[in-house]
C-alpha positions as CSV (number, residue, x, y, z in Angstrom):
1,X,39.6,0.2,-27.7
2,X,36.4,1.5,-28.7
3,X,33.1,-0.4,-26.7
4,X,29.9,-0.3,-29.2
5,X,28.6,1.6,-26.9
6,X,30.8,4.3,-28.0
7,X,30.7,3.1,-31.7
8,X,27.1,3.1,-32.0
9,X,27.3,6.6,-30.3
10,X,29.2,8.3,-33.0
11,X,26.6,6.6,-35.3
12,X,23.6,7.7,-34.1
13,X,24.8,11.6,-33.7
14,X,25.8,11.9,-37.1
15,X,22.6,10.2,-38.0
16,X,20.7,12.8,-36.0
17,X,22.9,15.8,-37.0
18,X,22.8,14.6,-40.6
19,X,18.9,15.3,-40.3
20,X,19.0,18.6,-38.4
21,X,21.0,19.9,-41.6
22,X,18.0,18.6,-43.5
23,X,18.9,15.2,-44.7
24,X,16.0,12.3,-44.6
25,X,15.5,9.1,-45.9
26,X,16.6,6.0,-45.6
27,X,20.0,6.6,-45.1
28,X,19.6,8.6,-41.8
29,X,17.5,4.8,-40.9
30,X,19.8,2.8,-41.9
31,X,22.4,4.9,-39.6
32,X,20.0,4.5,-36.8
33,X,19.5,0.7,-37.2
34,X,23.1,0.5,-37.3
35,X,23.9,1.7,-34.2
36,X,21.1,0.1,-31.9
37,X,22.5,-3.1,-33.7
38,X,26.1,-2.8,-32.6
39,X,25.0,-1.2,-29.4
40,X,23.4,-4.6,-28.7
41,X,26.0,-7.1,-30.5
42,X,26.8,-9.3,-27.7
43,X,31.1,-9.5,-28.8
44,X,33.4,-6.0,-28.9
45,X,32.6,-5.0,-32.8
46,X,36.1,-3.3,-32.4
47,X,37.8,-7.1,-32.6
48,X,35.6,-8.5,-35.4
49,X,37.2,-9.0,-38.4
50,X,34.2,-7.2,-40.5
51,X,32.0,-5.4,-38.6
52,X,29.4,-6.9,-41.1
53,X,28.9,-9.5,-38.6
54,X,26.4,-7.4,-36.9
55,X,22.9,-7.5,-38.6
56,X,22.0,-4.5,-40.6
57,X,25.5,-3.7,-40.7
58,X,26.4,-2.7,-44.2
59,X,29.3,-2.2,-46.3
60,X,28.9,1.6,-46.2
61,X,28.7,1.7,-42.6
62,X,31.6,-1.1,-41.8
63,X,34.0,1.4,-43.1
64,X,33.3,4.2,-40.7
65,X,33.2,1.3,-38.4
66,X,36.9,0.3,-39.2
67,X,37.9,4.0,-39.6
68,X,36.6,4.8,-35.8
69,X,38.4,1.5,-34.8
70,X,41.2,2.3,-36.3
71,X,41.6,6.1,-35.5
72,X,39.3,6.8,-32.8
73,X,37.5,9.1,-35.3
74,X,35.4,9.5,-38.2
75,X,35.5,12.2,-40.6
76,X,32.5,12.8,-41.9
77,X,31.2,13.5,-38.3
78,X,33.8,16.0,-37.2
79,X,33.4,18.1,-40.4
80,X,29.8,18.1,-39.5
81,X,30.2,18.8,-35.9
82,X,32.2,21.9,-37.6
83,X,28.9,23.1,-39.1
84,X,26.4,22.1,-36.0
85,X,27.7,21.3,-32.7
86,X,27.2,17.9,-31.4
87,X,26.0,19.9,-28.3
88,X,23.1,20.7,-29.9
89,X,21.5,16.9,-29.5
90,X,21.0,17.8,-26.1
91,X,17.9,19.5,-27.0
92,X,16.4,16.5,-28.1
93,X,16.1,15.3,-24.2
94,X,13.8,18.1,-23.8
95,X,10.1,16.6,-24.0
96,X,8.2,18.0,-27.1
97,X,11.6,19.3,-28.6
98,X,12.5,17.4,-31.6
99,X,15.0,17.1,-34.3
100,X,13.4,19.9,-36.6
101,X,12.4,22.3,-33.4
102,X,16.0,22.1,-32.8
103,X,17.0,22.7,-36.1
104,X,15.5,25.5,-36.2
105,X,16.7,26.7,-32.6
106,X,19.9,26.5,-33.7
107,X,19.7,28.0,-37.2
108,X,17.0,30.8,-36.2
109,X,18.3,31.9,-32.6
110,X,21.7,30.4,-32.6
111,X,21.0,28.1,-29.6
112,X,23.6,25.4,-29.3
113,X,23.3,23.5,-25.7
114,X,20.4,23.1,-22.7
115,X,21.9,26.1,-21.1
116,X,21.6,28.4,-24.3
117,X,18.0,27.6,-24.5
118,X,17.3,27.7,-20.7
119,X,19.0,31.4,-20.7
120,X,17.1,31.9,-24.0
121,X,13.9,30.7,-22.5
122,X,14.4,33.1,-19.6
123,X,15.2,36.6,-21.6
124,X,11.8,35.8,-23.2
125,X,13.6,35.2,-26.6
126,X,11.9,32.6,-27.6
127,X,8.2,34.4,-28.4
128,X,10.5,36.3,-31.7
129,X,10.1,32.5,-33.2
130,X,7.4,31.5,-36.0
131,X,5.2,29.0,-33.6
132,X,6.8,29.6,-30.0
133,X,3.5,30.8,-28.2
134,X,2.9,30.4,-24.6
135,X,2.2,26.7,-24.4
136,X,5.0,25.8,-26.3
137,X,7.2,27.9,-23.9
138,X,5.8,26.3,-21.2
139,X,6.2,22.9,-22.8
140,X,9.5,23.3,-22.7
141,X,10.0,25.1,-19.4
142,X,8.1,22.1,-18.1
143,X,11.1,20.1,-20.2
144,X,14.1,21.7,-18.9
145,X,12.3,21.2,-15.6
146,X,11.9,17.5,-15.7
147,X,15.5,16.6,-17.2
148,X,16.4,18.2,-14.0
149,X,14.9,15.1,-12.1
150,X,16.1,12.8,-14.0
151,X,18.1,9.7,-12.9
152,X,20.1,8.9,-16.0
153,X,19.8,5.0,-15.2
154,X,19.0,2.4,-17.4
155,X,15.0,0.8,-18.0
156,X,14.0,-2.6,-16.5
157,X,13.2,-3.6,-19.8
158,X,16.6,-3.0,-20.9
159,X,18.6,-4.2,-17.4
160,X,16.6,-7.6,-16.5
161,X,17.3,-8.9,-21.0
162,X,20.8,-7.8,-20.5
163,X,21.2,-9.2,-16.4
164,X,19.6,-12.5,-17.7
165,X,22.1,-12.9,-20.8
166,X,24.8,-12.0,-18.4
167,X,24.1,-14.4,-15.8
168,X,23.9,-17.2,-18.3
169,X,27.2,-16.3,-19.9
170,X,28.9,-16.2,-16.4
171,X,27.2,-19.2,-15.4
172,X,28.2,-21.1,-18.6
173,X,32.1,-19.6,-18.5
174,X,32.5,-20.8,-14.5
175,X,30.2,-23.6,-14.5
176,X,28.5,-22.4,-11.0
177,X,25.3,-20.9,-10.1
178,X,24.4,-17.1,-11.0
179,X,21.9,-15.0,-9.4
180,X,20.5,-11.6,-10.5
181,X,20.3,-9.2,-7.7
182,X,20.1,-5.5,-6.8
183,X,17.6,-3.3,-8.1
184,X,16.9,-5.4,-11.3
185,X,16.1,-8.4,-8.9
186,X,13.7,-5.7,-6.8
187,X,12.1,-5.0,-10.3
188,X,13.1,-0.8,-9.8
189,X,11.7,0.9,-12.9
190,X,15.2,2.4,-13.5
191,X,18.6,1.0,-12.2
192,X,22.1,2.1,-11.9
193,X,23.9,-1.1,-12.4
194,X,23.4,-4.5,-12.8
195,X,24.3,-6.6,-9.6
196,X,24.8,-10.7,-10.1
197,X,26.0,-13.3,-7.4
198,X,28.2,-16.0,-7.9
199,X,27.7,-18.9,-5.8
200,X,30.6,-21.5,-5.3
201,X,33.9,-20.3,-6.8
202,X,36.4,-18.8,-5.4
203,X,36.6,-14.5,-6.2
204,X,39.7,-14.5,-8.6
205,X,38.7,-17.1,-10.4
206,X,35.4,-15.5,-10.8
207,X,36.7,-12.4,-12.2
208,X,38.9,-13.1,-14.6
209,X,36.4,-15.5,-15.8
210,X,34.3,-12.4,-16.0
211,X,36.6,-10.2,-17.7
212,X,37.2,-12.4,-20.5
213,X,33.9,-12.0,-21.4
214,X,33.0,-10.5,-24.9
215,X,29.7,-8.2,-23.2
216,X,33.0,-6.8,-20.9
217,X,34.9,-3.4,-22.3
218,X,37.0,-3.5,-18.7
219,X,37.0,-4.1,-15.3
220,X,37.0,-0.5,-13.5
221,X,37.4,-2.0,-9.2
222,X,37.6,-4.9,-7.4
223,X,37.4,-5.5,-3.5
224,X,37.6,-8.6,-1.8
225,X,34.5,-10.4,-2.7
226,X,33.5,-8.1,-5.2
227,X,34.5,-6.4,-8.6
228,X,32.9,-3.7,-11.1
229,X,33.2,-3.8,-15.0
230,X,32.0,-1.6,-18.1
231,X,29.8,-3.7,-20.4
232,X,30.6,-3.2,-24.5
233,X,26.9,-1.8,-24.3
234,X,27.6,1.3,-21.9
235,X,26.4,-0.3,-18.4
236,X,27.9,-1.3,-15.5
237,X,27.9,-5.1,-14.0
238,X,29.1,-5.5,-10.4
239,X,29.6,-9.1,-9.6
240,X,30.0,-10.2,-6.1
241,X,31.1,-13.7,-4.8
242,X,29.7,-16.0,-1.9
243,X,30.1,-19.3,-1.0
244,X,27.5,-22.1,-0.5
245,X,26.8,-21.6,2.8
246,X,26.7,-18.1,2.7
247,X,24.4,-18.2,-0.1
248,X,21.4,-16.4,1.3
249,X,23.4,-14.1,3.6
250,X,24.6,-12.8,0.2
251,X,21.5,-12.8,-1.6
252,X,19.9,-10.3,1.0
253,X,22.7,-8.1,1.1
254,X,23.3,-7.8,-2.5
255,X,19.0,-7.7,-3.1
256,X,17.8,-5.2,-0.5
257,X,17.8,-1.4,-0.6
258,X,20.2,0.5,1.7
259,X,16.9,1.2,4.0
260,X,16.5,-2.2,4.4
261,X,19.3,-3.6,4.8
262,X,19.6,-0.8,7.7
263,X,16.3,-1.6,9.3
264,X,17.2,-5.8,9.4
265,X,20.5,-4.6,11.5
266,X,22.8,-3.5,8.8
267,X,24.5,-5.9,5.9
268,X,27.2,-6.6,8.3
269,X,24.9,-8.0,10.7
270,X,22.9,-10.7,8.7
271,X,23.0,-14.1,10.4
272,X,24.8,-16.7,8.4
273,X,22.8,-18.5,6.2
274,X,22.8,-20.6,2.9
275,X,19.4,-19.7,1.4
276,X,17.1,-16.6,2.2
277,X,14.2,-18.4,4.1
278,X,16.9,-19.9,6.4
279,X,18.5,-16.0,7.4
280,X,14.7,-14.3,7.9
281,X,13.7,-17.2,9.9
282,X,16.1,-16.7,12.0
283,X,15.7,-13.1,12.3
284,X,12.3,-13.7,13.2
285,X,10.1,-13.3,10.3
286,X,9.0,-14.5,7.2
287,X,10.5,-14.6,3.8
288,X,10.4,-11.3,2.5
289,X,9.8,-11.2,-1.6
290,X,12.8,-9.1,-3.7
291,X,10.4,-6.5,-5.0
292,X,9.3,-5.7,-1.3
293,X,12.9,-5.2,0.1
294,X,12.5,-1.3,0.4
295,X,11.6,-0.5,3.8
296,X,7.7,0.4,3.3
297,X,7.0,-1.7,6.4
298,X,7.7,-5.2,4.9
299,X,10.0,-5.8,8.2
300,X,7.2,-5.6,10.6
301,X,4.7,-7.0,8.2
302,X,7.1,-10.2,7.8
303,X,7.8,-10.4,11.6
304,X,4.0,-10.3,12.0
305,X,2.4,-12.7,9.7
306,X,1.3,-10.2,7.7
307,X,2.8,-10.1,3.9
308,X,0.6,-10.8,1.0
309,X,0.7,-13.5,-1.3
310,X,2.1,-11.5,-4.6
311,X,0.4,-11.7,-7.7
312,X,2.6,-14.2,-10.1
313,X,3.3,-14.4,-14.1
314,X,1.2,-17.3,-13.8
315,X,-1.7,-15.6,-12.3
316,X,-2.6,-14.2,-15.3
317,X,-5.3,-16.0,-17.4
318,X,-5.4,-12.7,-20.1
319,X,-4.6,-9.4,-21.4
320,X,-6.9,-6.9,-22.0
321,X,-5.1,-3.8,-23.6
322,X,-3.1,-4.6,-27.0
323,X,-2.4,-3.4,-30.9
324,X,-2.6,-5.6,-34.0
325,X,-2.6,-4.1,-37.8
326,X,-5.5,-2.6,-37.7
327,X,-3.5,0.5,-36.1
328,X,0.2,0.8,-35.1
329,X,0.5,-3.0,-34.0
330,X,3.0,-5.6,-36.1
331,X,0.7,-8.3,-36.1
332,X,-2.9,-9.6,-36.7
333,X,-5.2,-10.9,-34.5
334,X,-4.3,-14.5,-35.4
335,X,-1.3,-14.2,-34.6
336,X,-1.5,-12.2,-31.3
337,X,-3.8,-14.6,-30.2
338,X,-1.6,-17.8,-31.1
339,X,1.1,-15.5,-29.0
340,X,-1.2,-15.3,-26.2
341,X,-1.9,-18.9,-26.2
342,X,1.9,-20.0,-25.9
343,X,1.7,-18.0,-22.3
344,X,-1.3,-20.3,-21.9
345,X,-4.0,-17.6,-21.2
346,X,-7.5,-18.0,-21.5
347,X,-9.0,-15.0,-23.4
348,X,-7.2,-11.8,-25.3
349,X,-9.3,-8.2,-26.0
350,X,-7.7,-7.1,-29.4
351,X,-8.2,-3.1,-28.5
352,X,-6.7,-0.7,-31.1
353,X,-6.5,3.0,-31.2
354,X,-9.5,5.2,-32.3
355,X,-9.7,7.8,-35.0
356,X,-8.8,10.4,-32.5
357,X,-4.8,9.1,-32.3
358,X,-4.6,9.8,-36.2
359,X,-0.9,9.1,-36.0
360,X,-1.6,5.5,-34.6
361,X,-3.6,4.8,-37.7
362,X,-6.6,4.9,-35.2
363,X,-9.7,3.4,-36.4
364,X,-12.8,5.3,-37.6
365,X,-16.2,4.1,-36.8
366,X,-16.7,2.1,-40.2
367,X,-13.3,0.8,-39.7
368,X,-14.2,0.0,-35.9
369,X,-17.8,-1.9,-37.1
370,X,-15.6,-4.1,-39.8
371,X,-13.0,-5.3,-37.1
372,X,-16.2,-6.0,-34.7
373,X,-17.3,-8.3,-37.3
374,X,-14.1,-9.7,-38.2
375,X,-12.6,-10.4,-34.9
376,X,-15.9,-12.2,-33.4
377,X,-15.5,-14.2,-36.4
378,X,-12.4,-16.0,-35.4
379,X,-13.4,-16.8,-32.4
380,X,-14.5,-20.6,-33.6
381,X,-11.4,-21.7,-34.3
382,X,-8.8,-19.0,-32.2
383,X,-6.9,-20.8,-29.5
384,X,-7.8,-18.4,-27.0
385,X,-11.6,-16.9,-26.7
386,X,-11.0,-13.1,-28.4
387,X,-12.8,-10.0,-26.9
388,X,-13.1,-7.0,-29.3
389,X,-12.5,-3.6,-27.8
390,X,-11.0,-0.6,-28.4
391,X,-8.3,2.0,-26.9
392,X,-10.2,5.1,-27.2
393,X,-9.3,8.4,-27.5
394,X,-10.2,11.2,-24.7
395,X,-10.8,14.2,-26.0
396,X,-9.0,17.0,-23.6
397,X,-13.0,18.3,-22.7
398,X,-13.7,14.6,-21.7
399,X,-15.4,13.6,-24.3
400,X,-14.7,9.7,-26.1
401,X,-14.2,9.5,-29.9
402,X,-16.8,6.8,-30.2
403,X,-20.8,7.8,-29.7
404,X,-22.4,5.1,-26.6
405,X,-24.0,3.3,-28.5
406,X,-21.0,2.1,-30.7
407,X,-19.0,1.7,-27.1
408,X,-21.6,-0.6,-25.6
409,X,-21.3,-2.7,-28.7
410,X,-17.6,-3.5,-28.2
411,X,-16.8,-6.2,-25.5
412,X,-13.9,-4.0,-23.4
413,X,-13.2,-0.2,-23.7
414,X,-10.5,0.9,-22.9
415,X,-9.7,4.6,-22.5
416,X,-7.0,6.7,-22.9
417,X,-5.7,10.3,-21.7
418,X,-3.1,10.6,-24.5
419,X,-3.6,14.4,-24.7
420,X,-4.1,17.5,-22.4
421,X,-1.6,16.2,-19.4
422,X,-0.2,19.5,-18.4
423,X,-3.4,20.7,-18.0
424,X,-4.1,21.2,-13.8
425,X,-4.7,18.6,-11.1
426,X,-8.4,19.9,-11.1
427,X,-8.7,19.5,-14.5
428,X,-7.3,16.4,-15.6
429,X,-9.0,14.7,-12.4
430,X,-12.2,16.1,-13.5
431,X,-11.5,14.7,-17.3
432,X,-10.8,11.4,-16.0
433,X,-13.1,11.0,-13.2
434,X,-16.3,12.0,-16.0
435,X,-14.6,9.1,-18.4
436,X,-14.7,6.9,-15.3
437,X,-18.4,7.7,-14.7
438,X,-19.1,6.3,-18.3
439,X,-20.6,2.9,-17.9
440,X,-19.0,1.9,-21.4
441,X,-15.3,2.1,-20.3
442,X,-13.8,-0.7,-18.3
443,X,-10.1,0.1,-18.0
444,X,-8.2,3.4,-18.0
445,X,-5.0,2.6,-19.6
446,X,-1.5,4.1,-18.3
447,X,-3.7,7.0,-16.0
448,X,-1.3,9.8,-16.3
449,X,0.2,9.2,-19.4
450,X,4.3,9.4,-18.1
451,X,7.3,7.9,-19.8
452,X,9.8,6.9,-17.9
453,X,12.6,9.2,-18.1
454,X,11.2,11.0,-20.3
455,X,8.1,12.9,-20.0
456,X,6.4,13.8,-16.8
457,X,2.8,12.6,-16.5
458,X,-0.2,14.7,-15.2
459,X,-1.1,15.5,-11.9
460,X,-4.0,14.2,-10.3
461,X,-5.7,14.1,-7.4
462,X,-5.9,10.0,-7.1
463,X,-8.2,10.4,-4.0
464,X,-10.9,11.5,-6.4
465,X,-10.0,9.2,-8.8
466,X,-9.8,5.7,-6.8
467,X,-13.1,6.8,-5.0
468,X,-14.8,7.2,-8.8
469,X,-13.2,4.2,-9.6
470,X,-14.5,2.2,-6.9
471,X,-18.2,3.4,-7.1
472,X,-18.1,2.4,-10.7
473,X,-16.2,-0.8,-10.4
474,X,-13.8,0.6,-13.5
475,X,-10.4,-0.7,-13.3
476,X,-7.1,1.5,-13.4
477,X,-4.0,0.1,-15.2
478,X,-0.6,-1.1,-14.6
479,X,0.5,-0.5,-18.1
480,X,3.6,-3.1,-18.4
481,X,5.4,-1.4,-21.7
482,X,8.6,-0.8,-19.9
483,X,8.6,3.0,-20.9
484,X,5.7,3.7,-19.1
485,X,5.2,1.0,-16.1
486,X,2.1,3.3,-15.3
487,X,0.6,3.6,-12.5
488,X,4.0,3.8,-10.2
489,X,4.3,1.2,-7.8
490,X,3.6,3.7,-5.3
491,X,0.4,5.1,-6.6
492,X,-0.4,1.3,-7.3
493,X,-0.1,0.8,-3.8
494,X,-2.5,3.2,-3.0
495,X,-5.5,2.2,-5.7
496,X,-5.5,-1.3,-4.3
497,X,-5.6,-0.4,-0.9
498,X,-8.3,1.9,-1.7
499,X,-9.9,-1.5,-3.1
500,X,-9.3,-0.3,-6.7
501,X,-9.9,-3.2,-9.7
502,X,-6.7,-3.3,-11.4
503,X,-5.8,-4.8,-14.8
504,X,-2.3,-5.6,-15.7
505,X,-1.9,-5.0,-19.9
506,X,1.2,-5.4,-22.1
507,X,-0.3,-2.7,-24.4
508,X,1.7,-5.1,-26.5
509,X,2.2,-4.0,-30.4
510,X,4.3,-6.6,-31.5
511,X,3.4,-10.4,-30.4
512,X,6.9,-10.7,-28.7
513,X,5.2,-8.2,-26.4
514,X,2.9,-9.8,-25.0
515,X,5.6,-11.2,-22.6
516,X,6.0,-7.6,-21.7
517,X,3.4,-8.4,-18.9
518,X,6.4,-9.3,-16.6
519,X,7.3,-5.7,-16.3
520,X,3.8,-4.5,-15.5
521,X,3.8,-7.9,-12.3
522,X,7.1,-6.2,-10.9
523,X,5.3,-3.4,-10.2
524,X,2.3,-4.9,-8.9
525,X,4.5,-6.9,-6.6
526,X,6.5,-3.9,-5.9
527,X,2.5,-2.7,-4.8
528,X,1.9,-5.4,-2.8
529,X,-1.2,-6.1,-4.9
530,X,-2.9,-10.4,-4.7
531,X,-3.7,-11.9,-8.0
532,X,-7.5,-11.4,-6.8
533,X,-7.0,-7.5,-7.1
534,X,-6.4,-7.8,-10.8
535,X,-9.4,-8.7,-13.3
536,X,-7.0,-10.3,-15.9
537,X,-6.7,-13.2,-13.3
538,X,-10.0,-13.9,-13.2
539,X,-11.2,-16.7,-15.0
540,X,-13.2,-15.6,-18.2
541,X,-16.6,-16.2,-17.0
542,X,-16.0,-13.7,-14.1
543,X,-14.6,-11.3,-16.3
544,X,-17.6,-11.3,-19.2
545,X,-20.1,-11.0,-16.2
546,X,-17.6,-7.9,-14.6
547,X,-17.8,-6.3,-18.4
548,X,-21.3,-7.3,-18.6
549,X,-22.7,-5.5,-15.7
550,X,-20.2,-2.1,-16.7
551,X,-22.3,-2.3,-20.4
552,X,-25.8,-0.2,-20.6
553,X,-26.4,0.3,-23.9
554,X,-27.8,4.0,-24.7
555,X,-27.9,5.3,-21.5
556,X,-26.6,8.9,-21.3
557,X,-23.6,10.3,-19.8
């Protein structure tokens, strides 16, 4: 039986193949919705009666639906794949390769696969085509480079929804307690699986439970207090089984990296315990948070005394980097604010792009001007206090889009290196450190300007950058959108301890994204950073006095 995974697959390449021969419109869309939809639908859409049960699921597309059910293929697709190989879509994991750059790869140099255009890349073939200069070569040198790196897991802000929906369906099917653990409870960027605990029940009752689930395609192993399954989705769910008194022992060893687990005496090893506090006690040392369980000293830190209080959810009291409709974002001030007031914060800065980030619908200066007016003017009655700011452009010289004067106006700039990231380390830390020295920006948003997975973010030399920083009290940020979670926890972990201001934004564009924010605290935790290290925990007095002093109207820079 197919899984959706696998049905929404065959969707999306003829979707994307479809448009590579030169199709557009809302068809190719419609495909596309499709198959995120059934890749999603939480029952196998291979049982359902009418694969219309899954939204955006039409009567055009439930028939391929039914014919790949029914005979594993579809048609359509493998005449196409006749035409253009389905090898081709490979390209498109290339950074700065897209569907019409490999279109014409194909059609123009005959290059059909990563390898093709590696080798074609090499022979120094690529210069005979229309728009292939130097720096697109080495955009895409830089490409085949990267996918080299990759990991090929799965985003946090896919695997903690789906670990969540999981554990309540296993919980609700058994009746027993459910924890998330692994690398989704350590808040890991990326993980491989998704790892839950089942507290209570004994193992064969919890995995047959399990794999009459409708998220489960099949169960692939099972030991003795364990077993592994294939979600519908694509994934993989290990479940493991403990009971009561036991509880914590299994929490640890089911939480903690491999290096940690080592350094505490092996998994093996742990002292018998039913809740965590209980086992590190009696290992001598403190409880030791999820998102710490890594071995970056944590262990001696806990034995010592030593281990921060981590910053919280709750800490927060605003966001300072988001999108309404006056650019790219899905929803007006009002109602980001009424959003931002259901997480109980204090105050919200309403920042959208600049005229430079044309295809963000970036504001011009007029444009900027009206929203100044208009968004200071809901303050009387907005649930939370609004600050107007922007997310401003750098130019790849340095300079902002907006003149000083208009910056010092706005409450909160925000600025941002969208452009000019494979330039060198000297280069781009020279860029940023002269935006720092600007006494009109107060945050620089996701610093190097990565994807997770999927583009490589710009060197720098974050010694430079921290000690700018700090002179100039600017703040860096943890940019929570779960495709870019940047700065790393890593280099997180350095800015703070290099007493760095750090703001923690959902550079939300939706108001459902707002709640984004949780990614951006599981890195901070994963930093070890205190809620007093981040200015969006501040109460709003503090923070209008920390903007106020960073604002000097018409002085040169």
């Amino acid at each position: 039986m197919l899984t959706n995974s696998q049905i929404a697959d065959h969707l999306r390449t003829y979707a994307d193949l479809l448009e590579m021969a030169g199709e557009s419109g809302f068809r190719l869309n419609a495909y596309r919705r499709a198959a995120e939809a059934i890749r999603q639908f939480e029952r196998p859409v291979a049982q359902e009666p009418d694969p219309r049960a899954v939204p955006t699921v039409g009567p055009g597309i439930a028939a391929i639906v039914v014919e790949l059910v029914t005979t594993g293929r579809f048609q359509e697709l493998d005449e196409l794949q006749e035409q253009m190989p389905a090898s081709l879509l490979g390209l498109l994991d290339v950074p700065g390769v897209g569907l019409k750059t490999a279109a014409r790869l194909y059609h123009e140099l005959g290059i059909t696969s990563l390898e093709d255009l590696d080798a074609t890349l090499r022979a120094g073939r690529l210069s005979t085509l229309k728009g292939m200069g130097p720096k697109v070569q080495g955009r895409i040198a830089d490409g085949l480079a990267f996918l080299q790196q990759r990991s090929g897991r799965i985003s946090i802000g896919t695997a903690l929804p789906l670990a969540e929906r999981l554990a309540a369906e296993i919980g609700a099917a058994i009746s027993t307690q459910v924890h998330i653990a692994g690398s989704v409870r350590r808040m890991c960027e990326t993980v491989g699986n998704i790892d839950l605990l089942v507290i209570g029940s004994t193992s064969s009752t919890v995995f047959a439970a399990v794999a009459d689930l409708p998220s489960i395609a099949s169960q692939v192993d099972q030991g003795v207090d364990w077993a592994t399954y294939l979600l519908q989705q694509g994934s993989a769910l290990r479940v493991a089984v403990a009971p009561p008194e036991a509880a914590g022992t299994a929490l640890i060893r089911w939480t903690g990296s491999v290096d940690h687990l080592v350094h505490l005496g092996g998994a093996d090893a742990l002292p018998l315990g039913a809740n965590e506090f209980e086992v590190y006690a009696t290992l001598g040392m403190a409880f030791i948070p999820p998102e710490l369980r890594e071995n970056r000293g944590e262990i001696d830190a806990a034995k010592q005394g030593r281990l921060p209080r981590l910053i919280d959810v709750g800490d927060l009291r605003g966001d300072l980097h988001l999108h309404s409709t006056w650019s790219d974002g899905a929803g007006d001030p009002e109602e980001m604010a009424a959003a931002a007031a259901e997480l109980k914060y204090d105050y919200l800065a309403i920042t959208d792009h600049s005229g430079g980030l044309g295809v963000a619908g970036g504001l011009r200066p007029e444009r900027l001007n009206q929203q100044i007016e208009y968004v200071r003017g809901l303050n009387p009655a907005a649930p939370v206090h609004l600050l107007i700011g922007s997310e401003v452009e750098v130019h790849r010289d340095g300079r902002l889009d907006f003149d000083d004067d208009l910056l010092a106006a706005l409450d909160l700039v925000v600025a941002s290196l969208h452009s000019g990231l494979r330039q060198t380390e000297d280069e781009f830390t020279e860029r940023m450190c002269r935006v720092i020295a600007n006494p009109n920006v107060d945050i620089i948003a996701h610093p190097t300007g990565r994807l997770v997975e999927r583009r490589q973010g710009a060197n720098v030399d974050w010694s430079r950058v921290f000690e700018a920083a700090t002179q100039t009290t600017t703040a860096l940020e943890i940019n929570a959108d779960p495709a870019r979670l940047d700065m790393a926890d890593l280099v997180a972990r350095e800015a703070a301890r290099a007493g760095v201001l750090i703001a923690i934004d959902s550079d939300a564009h939706h108001p459902g994204s707002l709640r984004n924010v949780r990614y951006g605290i599981g890195v901070a935790r994963r930093a070890w950073i205190e809620a007093s290290q981040v200015v969006n925990t501040w109460p709003l007095p503090d923070v209008l006095a920390w903007l106020a002093e960073r604002k000097i109207p018409g002085q040169p820079t």
